[in-house]
C-alpha positions in Angstrom: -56.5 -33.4 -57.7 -57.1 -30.1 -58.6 -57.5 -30.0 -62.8 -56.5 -26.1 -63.4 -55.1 -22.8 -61.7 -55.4 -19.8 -63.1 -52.8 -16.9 -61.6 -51.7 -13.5 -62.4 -55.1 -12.7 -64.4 -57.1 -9.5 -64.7 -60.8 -11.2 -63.1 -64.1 -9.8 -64.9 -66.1 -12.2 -62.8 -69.8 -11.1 -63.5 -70.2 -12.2 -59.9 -72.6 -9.6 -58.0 -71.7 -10.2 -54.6 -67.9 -8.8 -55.0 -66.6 -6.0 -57.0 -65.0 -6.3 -60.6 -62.3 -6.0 -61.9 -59.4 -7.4 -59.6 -56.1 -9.2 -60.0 -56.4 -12.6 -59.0 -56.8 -16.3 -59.6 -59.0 -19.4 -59.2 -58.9 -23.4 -59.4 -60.6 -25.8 -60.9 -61.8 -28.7 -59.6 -61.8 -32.6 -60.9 -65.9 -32.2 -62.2 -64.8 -29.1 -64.1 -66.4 -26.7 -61.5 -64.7 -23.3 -60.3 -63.1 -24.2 -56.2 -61.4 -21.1 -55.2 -61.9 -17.5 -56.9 -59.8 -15.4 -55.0 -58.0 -11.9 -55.5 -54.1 -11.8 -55.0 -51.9 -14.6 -55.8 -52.4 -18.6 -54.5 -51.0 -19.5 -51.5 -47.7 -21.1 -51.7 -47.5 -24.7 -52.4 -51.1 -24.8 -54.5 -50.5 -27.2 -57.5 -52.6 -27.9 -60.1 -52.8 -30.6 -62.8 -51.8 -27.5 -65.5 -51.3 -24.1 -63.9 -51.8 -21.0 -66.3 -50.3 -17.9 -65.9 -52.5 -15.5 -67.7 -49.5 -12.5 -67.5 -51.9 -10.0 -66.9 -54.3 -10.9 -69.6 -58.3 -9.9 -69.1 -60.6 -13.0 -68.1 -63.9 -13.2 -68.2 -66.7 -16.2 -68.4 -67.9 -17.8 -71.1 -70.4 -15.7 -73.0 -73.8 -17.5 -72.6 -76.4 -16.8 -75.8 -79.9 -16.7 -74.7 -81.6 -16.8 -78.4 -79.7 -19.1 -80.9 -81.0 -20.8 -84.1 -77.3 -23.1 -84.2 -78.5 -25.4 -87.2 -78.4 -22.0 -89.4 -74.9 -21.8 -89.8 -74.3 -22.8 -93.4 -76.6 -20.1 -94.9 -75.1 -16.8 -94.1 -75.5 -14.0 -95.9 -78.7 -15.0 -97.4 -81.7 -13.3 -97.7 -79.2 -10.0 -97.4 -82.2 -7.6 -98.3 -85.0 -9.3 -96.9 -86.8 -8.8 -93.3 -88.0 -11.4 -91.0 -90.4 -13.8 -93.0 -89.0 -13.3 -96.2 -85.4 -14.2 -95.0 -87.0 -16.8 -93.3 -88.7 -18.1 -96.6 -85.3 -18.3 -97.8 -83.7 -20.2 -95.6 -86.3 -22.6 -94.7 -86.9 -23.5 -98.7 -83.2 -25.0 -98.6 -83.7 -26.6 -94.4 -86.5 -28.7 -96.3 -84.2 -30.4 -98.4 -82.1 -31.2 -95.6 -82.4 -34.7 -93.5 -81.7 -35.4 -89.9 -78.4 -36.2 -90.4 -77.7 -33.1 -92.7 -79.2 -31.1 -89.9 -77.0 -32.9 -87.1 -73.5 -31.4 -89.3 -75.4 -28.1 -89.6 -75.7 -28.0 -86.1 -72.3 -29.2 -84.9 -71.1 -26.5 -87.1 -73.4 -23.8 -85.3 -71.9 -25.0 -82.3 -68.3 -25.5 -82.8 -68.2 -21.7 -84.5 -70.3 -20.5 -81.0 -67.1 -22.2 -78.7 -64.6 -20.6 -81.2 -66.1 -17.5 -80.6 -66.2 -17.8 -76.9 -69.9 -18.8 -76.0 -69.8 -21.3 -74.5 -73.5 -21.8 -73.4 -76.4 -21.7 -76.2 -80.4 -21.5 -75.7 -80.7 -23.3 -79.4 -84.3 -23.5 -81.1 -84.0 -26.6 -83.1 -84.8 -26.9 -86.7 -88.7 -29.1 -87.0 -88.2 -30.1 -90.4 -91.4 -28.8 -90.8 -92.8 -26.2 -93.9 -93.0 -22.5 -93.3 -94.8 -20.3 -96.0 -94.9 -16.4 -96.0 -98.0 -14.7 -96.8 -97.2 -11.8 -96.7 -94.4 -9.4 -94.9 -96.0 -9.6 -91.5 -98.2 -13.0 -91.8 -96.6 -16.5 -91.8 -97.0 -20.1 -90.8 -95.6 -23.5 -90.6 -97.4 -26.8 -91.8 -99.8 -28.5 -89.8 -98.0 -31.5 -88.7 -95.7 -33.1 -86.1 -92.5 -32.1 -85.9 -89.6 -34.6 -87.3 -88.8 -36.0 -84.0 -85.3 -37.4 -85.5 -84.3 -33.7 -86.3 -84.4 -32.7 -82.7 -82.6 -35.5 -81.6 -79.6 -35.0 -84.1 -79.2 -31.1 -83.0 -79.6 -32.9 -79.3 -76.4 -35.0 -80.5 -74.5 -32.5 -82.5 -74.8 -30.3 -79.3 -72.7 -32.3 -77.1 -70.5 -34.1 -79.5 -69.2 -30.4 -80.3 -69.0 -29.7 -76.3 -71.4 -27.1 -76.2 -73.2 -26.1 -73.1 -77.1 -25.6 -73.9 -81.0 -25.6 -73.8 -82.3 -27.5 -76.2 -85.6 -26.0 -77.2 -87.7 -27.7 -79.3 -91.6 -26.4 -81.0 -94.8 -28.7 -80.8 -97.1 -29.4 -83.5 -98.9 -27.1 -85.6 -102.3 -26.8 -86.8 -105.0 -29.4 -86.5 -103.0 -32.0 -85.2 -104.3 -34.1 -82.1 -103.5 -32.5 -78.5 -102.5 -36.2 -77.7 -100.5 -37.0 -80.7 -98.6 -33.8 -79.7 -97.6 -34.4 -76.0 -96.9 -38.2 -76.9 -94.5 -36.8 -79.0 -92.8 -34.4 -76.8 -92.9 -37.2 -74.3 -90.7 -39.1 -76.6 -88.2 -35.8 -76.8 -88.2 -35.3 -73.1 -87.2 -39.0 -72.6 -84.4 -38.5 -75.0 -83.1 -35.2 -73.6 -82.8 -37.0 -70.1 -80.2 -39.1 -71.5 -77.6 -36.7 -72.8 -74.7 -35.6 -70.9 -76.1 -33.5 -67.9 -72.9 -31.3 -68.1 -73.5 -30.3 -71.4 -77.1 -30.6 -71.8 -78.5 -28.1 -69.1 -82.3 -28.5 -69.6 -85.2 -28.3 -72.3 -86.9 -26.0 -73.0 -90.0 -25.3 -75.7 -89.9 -23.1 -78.8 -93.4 -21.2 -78.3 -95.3 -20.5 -81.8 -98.2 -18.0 -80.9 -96.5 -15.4 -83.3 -97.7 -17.7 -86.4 -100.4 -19.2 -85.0 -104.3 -19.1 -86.4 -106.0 -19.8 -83.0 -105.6 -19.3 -79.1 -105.3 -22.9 -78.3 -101.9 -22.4 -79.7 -101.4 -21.2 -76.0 -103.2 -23.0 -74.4 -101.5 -26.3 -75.7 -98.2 -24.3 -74.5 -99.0 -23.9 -71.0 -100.3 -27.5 -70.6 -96.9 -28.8 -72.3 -94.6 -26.1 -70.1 -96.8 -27.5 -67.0 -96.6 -31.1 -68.1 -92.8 -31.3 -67.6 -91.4 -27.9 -66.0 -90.4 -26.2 -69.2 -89.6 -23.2 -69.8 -90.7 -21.3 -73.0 -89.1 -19.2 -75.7 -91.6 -17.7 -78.1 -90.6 -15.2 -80.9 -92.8 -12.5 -80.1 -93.4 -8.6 -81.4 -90.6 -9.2 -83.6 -91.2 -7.7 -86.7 -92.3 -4.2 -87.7 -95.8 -5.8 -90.4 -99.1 -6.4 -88.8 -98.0 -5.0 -85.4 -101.6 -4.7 -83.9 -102.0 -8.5 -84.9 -99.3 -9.7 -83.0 -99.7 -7.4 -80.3 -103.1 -9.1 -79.9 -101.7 -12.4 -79.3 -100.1 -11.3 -75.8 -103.9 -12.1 -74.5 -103.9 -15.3 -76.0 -100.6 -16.0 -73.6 -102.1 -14.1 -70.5 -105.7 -15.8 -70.9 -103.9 -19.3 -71.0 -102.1 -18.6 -67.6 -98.6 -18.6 -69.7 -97.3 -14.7 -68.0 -94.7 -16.2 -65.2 -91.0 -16.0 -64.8 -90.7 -19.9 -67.4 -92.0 -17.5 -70.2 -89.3 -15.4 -71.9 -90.0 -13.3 -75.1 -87.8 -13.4 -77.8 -87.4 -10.2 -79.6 -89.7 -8.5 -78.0 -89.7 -5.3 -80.2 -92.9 -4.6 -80.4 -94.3 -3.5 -77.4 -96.7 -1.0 -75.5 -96.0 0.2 -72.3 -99.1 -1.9 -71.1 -97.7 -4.8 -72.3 -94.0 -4.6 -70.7 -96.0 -3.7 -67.6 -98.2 -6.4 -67.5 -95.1 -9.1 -68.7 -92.7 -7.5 -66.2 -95.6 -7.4 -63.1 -95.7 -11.4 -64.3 -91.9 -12.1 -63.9 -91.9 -12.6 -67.6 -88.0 -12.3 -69.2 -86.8 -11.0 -72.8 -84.1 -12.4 -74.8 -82.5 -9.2 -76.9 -80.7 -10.1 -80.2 -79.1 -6.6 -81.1 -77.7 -7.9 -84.4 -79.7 -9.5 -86.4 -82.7 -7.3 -85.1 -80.7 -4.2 -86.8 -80.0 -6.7 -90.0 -83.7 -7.6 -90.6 -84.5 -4.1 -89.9 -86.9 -5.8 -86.7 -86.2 -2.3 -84.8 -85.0 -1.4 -81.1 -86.4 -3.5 -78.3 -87.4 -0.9 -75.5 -84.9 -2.5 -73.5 -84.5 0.5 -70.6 -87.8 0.9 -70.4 -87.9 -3.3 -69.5 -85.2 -2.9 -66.8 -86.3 -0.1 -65.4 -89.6 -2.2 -64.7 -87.2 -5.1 -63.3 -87.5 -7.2 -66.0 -85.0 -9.6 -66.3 -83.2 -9.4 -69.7 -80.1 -11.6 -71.5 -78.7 -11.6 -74.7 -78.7 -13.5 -77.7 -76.7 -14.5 -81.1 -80.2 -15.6 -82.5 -79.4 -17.5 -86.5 -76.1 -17.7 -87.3 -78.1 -16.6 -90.9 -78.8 -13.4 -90.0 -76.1 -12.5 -87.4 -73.7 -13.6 -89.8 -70.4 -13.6 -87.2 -71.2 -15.4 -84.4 -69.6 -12.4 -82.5 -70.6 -11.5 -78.9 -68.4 -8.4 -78.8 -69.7 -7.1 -81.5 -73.3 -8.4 -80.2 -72.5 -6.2 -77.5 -71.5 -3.0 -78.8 -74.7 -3.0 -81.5 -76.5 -3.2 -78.6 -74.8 -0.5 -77.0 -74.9 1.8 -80.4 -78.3 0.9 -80.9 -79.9 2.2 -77.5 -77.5 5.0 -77.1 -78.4 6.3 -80.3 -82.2 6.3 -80.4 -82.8 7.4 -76.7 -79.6 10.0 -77.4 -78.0 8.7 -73.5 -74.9 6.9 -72.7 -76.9 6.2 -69.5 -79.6 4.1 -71.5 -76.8 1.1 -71.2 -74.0 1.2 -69.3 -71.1 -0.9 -70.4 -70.8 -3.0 -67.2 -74.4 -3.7 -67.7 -74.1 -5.0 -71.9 -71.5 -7.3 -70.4 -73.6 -8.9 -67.3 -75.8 -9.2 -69.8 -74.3 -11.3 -72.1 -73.4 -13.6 -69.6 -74.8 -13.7 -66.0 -78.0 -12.2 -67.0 -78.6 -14.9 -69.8 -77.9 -17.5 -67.7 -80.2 -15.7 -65.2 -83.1 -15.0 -68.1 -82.2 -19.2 -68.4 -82.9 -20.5 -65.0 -79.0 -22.2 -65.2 -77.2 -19.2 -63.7 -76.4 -21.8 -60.8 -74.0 -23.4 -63.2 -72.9 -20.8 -65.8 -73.0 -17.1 -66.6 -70.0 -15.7 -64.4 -67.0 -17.1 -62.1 -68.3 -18.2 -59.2 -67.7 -21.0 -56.6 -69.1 -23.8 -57.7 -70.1 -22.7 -61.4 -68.5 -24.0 -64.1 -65.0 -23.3 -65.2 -66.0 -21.8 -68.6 -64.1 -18.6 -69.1 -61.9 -16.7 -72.0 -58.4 -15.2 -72.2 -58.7 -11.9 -73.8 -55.3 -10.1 -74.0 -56.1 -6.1 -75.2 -51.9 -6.2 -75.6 -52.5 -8.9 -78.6 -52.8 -6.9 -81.4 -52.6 -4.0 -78.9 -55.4 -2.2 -78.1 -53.0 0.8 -76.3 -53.4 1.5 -72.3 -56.4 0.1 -70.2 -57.9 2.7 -68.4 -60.5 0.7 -67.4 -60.4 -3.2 -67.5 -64.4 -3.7 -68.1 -64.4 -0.5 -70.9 -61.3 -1.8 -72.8 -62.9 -5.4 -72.9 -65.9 -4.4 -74.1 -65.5 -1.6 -75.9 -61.8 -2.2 -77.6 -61.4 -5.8 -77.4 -63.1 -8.0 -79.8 -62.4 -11.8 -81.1 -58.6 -11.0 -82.5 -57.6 -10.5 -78.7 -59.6 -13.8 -77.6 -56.5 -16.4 -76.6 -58.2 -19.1 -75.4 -61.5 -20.5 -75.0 -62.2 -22.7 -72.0 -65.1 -25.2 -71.2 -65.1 -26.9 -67.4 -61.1 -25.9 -67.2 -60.4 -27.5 -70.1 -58.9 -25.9 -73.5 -61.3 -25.9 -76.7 -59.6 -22.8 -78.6 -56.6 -21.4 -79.0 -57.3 -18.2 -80.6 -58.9 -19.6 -83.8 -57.9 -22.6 -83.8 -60.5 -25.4 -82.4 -58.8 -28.6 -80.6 -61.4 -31.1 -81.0 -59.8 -33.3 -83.9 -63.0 -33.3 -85.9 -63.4 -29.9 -86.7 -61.6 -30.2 -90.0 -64.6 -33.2 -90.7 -67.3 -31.0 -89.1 -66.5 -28.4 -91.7 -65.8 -30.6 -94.8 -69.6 -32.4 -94.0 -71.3 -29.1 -94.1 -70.0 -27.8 -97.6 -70.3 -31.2 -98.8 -73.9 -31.3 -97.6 -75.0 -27.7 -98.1 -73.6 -27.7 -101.5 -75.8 -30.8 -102.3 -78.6 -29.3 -100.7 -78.5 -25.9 -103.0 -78.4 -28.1 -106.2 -81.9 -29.8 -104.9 -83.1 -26.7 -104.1 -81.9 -24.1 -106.8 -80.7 -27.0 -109.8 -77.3 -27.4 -111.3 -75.3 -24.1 -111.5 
């Protein structure tokens, strides 16, 4: 039986094999995947578990965030002055007091606020549990020690309890610590992974560390854990604005390990030199762009013309709910617009049909999982989002793709949909434990301050 049809709705598809936008409508199947995406209305006499009449209304898929820190979403608007490392000091003083089940509501949180919000997809670096110390603005580190294994296994668990699509990416040990100790351990994480939901949980991933790391076999240890199980790997990399040449020195330590190939994507990737973008894109390397909070930590402008224009491939990320503050893709979107229009003084520097691919298809590209999300294709998943420019009213669309990004923003998102199926109704979450997921986190957070800061 077919689950869902869709009629009467204004199709953003994000599909590049067929031009957007177009009046049409589409099914969903029993397994939650897209059957029929067709312009037009249905043929007579197609029925449908629930049919939907969009009236009109803009549709698009589900926004897919290629950079996410989801256990982060009880501390915003911290640090509100601060860049990179001393925010992260910040933040990280209070994560220590936390324990796996604290971060497990933390994360939930992160992810439930993502699907009200309309992503409905998530690359999430998890929380390690482990100490981070600032030394100075550009200069930082974690503790040498293993990870807390149970920490990465709650976010794992939060994740698809919420109903959240995503990588789970997690960071290997630090320091000194045995090469064996360290893939035993990820051993144990990949084992776990392998047993979550395989519609929710789309893959693992690794959290690469080279930007605080002491010593090349920081790398090295990368690419033998990426090749040990087929990871890919997210470092933060050229991110902030201290100690540039330092970091910038570290891109050897990944291209002396073998690490440049298209399972390495930078985060942040502000940075740069020419040479570098030309050696990562010649690699197949991708870049994960986080508009927002790069312009809230004062991070700077990623070069990202300059990477397309060399074919790298490039998505679009959220990054810490900490530092974003509003989980907000539309406004994710048009900071990144702003941003590159306004320091290379050209509209043409990003289109607005591009900032939209983007944020969807091209994450999930940037992903490897654009076979299963990222745009409204045959065969991808049903996730998609009702955005009606007429509620509040935005005034005549003159273009359906210009008004939705450029006009529309999360008061005109209806509905949130994951695999057909509702998850938000303009605000309003329908999984029954959202209330809970928000009482544990001010419960918990507020306990956690009062370790951390003492009894106000």
């Amino acid at each position: 039986m077919t689950r869902l049809l869709v009629r009467n709705a204004v199709l953003l598809t994000c599909d590049p094999a067929r031009p957007d936008p177009f009046r049409g409508w589409f099914t969903v199947a029993d397994d939650g995947r897209l059957a029929a995406v067709e312009p037009g209305d249905p043929p007579a006499g197609t029925t449908a578990e629930e049919v939907l009449d969009a009236g009109g209304a803009l549709v698009g898929p589900g926004f897919v965030s290629a950079h996410s820190h989801l256990f982060t979403s009880g501390f915003r608007g911290i640090a509100m002055d601060s860049s990179l490392y001393g925010w992260l000091e910040v933040m990280l003083g209070y994560t220590a007091a936390a324990d796996a089940e604290d971060v497990y509501w933390m994360t939930r949180h992160g992810a439930q606020d993502f699907l009200r919000n309309g992503v409905t997809t998530a690359y999430d670096f998890t929380d390690t549990g482990l100490t981070f110390e600032s030394e100075s603005a550009g200069v930082s580190r974690y503790g040498a020690t293993l990870p807390e294994t149970a920490y990465q296994h709650a976010q794992l668990r939060a994740k698809v309890d919420a109903g959240l699509r995503h990588v789970h990416s997690v960071m290997l040990a630090q320091g000194d610590v045995p090469q064996a100790d360290t893939l035993a351990q990820l051993d144990e994480v990949v084992a776990a992974a392998a047993t979550a939901d395989p519609d929710l949980h789309l893959g693992l991933a690794l959290s690469g560390t080279v930007q605080w790391a002491d010593s090349r076999d920081a790398a090295a240890l990368e690419v033998t854990a990426m090749r040990r199980h087929g990871l890919l790997n997210q470092p933060h990399f050229l991110e902030t604005p201290h100690e540039v040449e330092l970091q910038r020195s570290k891109f050897d330590w990944y291209a002396d390990a073998g690490a440049l190939g298209p399972d390495l994507v930078f985060g942040h990737f502000i940075q740069t030199t020419d040479e570098i973008l030309t050696r990562a894109a010649a690699a197949g390397c991708g870049m994960s762009w986080q508009p927002m909070s790069n312009g809230r930590l004062a991070s700077g402008v990623a070069a990202v013309p300059r990477m397309r224009e060399l074919g790298m491939r490039v998505g679009m990320g959220l990054d810490d709910q900490s530092c974003t503050d509003v989980s907000d893709p539309f406004s994710n979107m048009r900071t990144g617009l702003a941003l590159l229009r306004a320091t290379h003084r050209d509209p043409a520097a990003l289109p607005v049909r591009d900032v939209l691919e983007m944020h969807t298809r091209g994450s999930a590209e940037v992903l490897g999982i654009d076979d299963r999300v990222g745009s409204l294709r045959v065969g991808r998943y049903a996730d998609f989002l009702v955005v009606d420019p007429r509620d509040p009213d935005t005034g005549p669309v003159w273009d359906a793709i210009g008004t939705y990004v450029l006009a529309c923003s999360l008061r005109n998102l209806q509905q949130v949909r994951v695999g057909g199926r509702l998850v938000a109704a303009g605000s309003r979450l329908t999984d029954p434990a959202a209330g809970e997921v928000s009482g544990q986190l001010h419960e918990r957070m507020a306990r956690i301050r009062r370790a951390v800061d003492g009894p106000r």
